[in-house]
Every structure is written in C-alpha cells, then in structure tokens.
C-alpha positions, 0 to 999 in steps of 0.5 A: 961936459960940453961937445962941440959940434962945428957945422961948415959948408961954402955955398954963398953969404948967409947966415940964420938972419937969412931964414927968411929970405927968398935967397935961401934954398932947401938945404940953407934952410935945413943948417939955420933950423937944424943948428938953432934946434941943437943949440937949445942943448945945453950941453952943446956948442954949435958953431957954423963956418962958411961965407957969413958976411959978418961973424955973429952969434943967433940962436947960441949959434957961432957963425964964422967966415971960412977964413978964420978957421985956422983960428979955432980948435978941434971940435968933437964932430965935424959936420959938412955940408954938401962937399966933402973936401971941407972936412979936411979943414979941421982935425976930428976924430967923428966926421960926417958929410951931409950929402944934399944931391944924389952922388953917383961915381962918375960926380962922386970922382969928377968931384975929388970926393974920394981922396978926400973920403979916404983921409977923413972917413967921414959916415954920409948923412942923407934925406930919404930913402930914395937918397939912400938908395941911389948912394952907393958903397962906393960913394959912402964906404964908411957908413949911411944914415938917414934924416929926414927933414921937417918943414919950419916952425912958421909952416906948422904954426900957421893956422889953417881955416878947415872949411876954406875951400880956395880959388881954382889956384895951382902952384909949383914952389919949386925951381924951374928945373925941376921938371917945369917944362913937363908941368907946362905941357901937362898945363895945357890939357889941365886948362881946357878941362878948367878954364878958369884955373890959375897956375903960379910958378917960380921964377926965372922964367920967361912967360910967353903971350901963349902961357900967358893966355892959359892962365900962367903967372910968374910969383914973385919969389919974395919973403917966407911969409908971402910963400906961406899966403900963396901956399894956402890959397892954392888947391893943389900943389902940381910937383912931377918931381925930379930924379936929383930931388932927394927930400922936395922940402917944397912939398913937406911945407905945402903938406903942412899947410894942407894942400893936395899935391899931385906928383909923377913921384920922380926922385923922393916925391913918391915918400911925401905925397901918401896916394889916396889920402894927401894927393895922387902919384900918377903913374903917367901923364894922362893920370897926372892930367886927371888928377889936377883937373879932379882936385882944381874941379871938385871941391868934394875931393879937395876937402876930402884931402885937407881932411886926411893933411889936418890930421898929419899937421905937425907930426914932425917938427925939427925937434924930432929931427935933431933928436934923430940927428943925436942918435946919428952921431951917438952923442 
C-alpha cells in the first residue's frame, strides 16, 4: 500500500532544481534533500506544495503551487514547514509541523499558531537538542521529536587531500546576523597576532576602508560548488553562533569537509563543534581570539584536527535522516 506524504511550506519560488543555488538557505535545502531521499521508497508518494514557478515532478517528487491544493486529495501525513496555519490546508489524520526557529510564546502567540495547534494537532519536528529544549509544552502541546539534519550528498562526496594544509584563510559561511558584528570585533585582535591571515564573509555587508585593510573580503555567494572550494581552502571556520541557530547547517557542511571551527557555542553550535577533537567552544571572547590565532598560526593543531574530522567523514548522510524521520511518523 502506498502512503502519501505531502510536504508544504510558503516561503519563496523554488523547487529541488534549485539545490544548487545561492538563494537556498538551511531549511530549503533540508525539503529538497530529505523529500528526494523519501522518494526512493517505493512505497511512498511525496509531493511538495509551495511557491514552485512551475509544477513538475524531480526526484519522483511532485511539486505543486500553493494555488492547486483544492485540487488533491487527502494525503496520509501532512508535513508543514515552518507555520503551522498550512496544515489547515488539507484534512490528515497525522499531522507534524517542522519548526526551523526557536518559538517562544510570545512568537508562538503573535504568530496565530495556537488556533491553529488547537485544530490540527500537529506533533512538532524539531533539529537539536538545543531546539527541543527551548520549545515548550506550551509551544508543542501534542508531542516533540528530534532530527537531525546532514550535510548534502556533494559535501560528503568531496575528496579531501589529508596532508593539504591551506592558506591563513578564515571563513564565516553563514548570514551576517548571525553574530558577525561579534566576529568582526574579535577580528581585529586575531589580525594583529596574524597579519597575513584572510577573513571571507558572506554577504550583504558593506565592507569599509578599516576592515578592508585587516584583511576582510566579501565572498561572493555564488553556486554550491564555488561554497564547497571556499570551504576547503580555509583553516578555520570562525561561527560565534547565535541564540535562533537551531542546527547551523553551515557548520555540518564545514565539518565535513574537515575544517576546525571555532565557535562561543551560542544556540546549537555547542552540539556541532566536539572541543578538543574538531575545533574549540570558547567560553569568552578572549578564548575565541586565542583559538583562531592558534589554529590560523600553527599548522600542527590544524592538521591535529582535520586528523580527528577524517575519521567522523560521513558518518551521517541524509539516508540515515529519513530513516529517523520514518520512525517519527511511525510509518
């Protein structure tokens, strides 16, 4: 017996031709790899709902526009992204909401998710297990589950040169709010202890003369492909972290390709950085300075590190995500 899943979300125009672009963010890329990995189950129909400029099937994946969901049936479980309000949009008897934020009631409420719990019931999918602790019961009165997430098929399948020690290059892959401004300041202490060092960050930002000068460059934030080559030619990868960081999917990929992160361990960074063995969790600003410096100045402790990430090298892959998934929706 098949089981139709249907997965809907209403952020901007995409669909899983879009992988690859510069435009998709964490939780676009976490729909287009999780829905293509349930697709190669037999027994399962998937078919995704949301702003697809055309309606197209990739994958064995169905991809429709919001506007023609009056125009299908009932699926067995209803997934939906981000807002609760969707599920409302078809009648299911399983239900789940995948939360890509932290929640607290006062969001929780402004947002008009509680009439929309109250009628649909839906059990709440969630990253980390820093995710899951800052979500209430209030929040997710009929259930909470965990899945974590995994880096693409692209990351894991790049080959990585285990004696390559790369330029004095560091790099935050991430979006500027995600505490840039506390990286920035954190740079200028970290240049003066290596003047030759090179910091990438992504844009929008606009760089001034002052930032310019120590050693700041805007990357440009092209296909996934050009991310991949930045990535492995960096020596650290600098994330503070932030508090609405609920998996840091920047962090997984860089993982993967066996770059030291060094992180303040603010939100979930805390669970993707192991101190010691993959990078460091610094506890203050002045640890965080020492750190970088260590790693961008002694080739000894990088290479002691990309040691410790070959040997965790794909040891999660979005097949192991998608099994977890099925065991969420008991199916």
């Amino acid at each position: 017996m098949t089981i139709n899943i249907y997965f809907i979300e209403n952020s901007f125009v995409f669909n899983a031709k879009h992988l690859n672009s510069p435009q998709i963010s964490g939780s676009e890329k976490t729909l287009i790899n999780i829905v293509n990995e349930l697709a190669k189950n037999s027994n399962f129909k998937v078919t995704v709902f949301n702003n697809t400029s055309e309606e197209v099937i990739i994958n064995n994946v169905s991809w429709f526009s919001l506007k023609s969901v009056k125009n299908h049936n009932e699926p067995d479980i209803l997934i939906a992204m981000s807002d609760a309000n969707l599920l409302s949009l078809f009648s299911s008897k399983k239900k789940y909401l995948w939360s890509h934020s932290v929640q607290t009631v006062e969001k929780f409420i402004r947002k008009k998710q509680l009439f929309a719990f109250l009628k649909n019931k839906p059990k709440v999918i969630l990253e980390s297990n820093y995710h899951f602790n800052k979500r209430s019961l209030f929040t997710a009165p009929f259930g909470k589950e965990i899945l974590k997430l995994a880096p693409d098929t692209d990351f894991i399948n790049t080959k990585i040169n285990h004696n390559f020690i790369p330029k004095k290059n560091a790099i935050f892959p991430t979006r500027p709010d995600r505490n840039l401004n506390f990286l920035l300041n954190c740079w200028k202490s970290i240049y003066e202890k290596s003047p030759d060092s090179r910091l990438f960050i992504n844009p929008p930002y606009n760089l001034s003369n002052d930032e310019i000068k120590t050693g700041i460059f805007l990357r440009n934030k092209v296909i996934k492909g050009k991310l991949i080559n930045d990535l492995i030619n960096s020596k650290v990868v600098l994330l503070p972290g932030h508090k609405g960081e609920v998996f840091c999917l920047a962090a997984e990929e860089a993982r993967e390709l066996c770059i030291p992160i060094v992180t303040m361990g603010y939100g979930s960074l805390s669970e993707r950085v192991e101190h010691l063995k993959t990078g460091y969790i610094a506890n203050s600003k002045k640890d965080f300075i020492k750190f970088a410096i260590d790693i961008l100045n002694d080739d000894n402790i990088y290479l002691s590190f990309k040691k410790n990430l070959l040997t965790r090298r794909g040891n999660r892959k979005y097949s192991n995500v998608v099994s977890d998934l099925i065991k969420i929706l008991n199916i």
